[in-house]
C-alpha positions as CSV (number, residue, x, y, z in Angstrom):
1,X,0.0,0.0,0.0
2,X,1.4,3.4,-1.1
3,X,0.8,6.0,1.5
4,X,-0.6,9.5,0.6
5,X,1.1,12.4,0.4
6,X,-1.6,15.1,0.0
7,X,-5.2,15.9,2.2
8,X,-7.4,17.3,-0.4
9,X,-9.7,19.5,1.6
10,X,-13.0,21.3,0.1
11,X,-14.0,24.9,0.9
12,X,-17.9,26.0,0.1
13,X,-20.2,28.6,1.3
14,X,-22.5,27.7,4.0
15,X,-25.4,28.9,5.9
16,X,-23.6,31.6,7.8
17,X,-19.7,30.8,7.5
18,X,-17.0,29.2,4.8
19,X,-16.6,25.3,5.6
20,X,-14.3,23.5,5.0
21,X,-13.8,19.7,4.8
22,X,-10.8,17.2,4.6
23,X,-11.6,13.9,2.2
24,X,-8.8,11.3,3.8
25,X,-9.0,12.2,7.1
26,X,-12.4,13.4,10.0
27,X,-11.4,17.2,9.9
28,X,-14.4,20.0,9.2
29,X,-13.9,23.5,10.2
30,X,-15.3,27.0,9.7
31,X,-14.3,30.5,9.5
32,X,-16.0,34.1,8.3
33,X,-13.6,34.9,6.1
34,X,-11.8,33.0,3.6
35,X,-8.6,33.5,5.5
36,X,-9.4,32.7,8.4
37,X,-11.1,29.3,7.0
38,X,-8.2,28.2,5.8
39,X,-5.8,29.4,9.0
40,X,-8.4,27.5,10.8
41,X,-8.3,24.3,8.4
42,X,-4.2,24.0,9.0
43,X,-4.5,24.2,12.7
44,X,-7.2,21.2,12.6
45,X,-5.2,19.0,10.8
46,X,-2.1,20.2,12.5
47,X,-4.1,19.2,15.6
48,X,-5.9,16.1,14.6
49,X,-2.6,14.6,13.0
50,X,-0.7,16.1,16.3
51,X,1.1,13.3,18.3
52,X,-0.3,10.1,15.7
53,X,1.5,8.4,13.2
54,X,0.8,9.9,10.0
55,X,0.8,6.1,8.4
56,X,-2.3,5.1,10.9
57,X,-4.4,7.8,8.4
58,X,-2.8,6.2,5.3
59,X,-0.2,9.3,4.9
60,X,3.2,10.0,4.6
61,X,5.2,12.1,7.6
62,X,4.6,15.6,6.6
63,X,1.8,15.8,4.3
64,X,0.8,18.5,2.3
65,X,-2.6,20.1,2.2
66,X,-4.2,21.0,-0.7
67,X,-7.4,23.1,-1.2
68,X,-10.3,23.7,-3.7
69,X,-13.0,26.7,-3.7
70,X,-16.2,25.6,-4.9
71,X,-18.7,28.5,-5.9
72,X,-21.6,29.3,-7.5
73,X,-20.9,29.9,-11.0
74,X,-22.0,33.4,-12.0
75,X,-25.1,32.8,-14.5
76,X,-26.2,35.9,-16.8
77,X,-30.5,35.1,-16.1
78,X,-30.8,37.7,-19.1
């Protein structure tokens, strides 16, 4: 088994805040701002990965975290 070397994490638009939401490991934040979303999203994982082996989660020591923005498209209703 090959071990991964990146958490792909989602941000949308919610309710009343940005969320975000890591796919290969149980990590969902939130922030106001797009910023702080994503300063929030490190210091989860940083947290939840924090004194485990990264292996355990199917990852390699140091893993990188890489985001997507999903938004509404912009649609012309002219």
């Amino acid at each position: 088994m090959s071990l991964g070397r990146v958490i792909h994490a989602l941000i949308r638009r919610g309710d009343r805040a940005w969320v975000a939401e890591c796919h290969e490991i149980a990590v969902v934040t939130q922030g106001e701002t797009l910023d702080e979303t994503v300063r929030n999203l490190q210091e989860a994982v940083t947290l939840h990965l924090d004194g485990e082996e990264p292996g355990a989660f199917g990852l390699v020591p140091d893993p990188l975290l890489s985001v997507t923005l999903e938004v509404e498209a912009a649609v012309d209703a002219a």
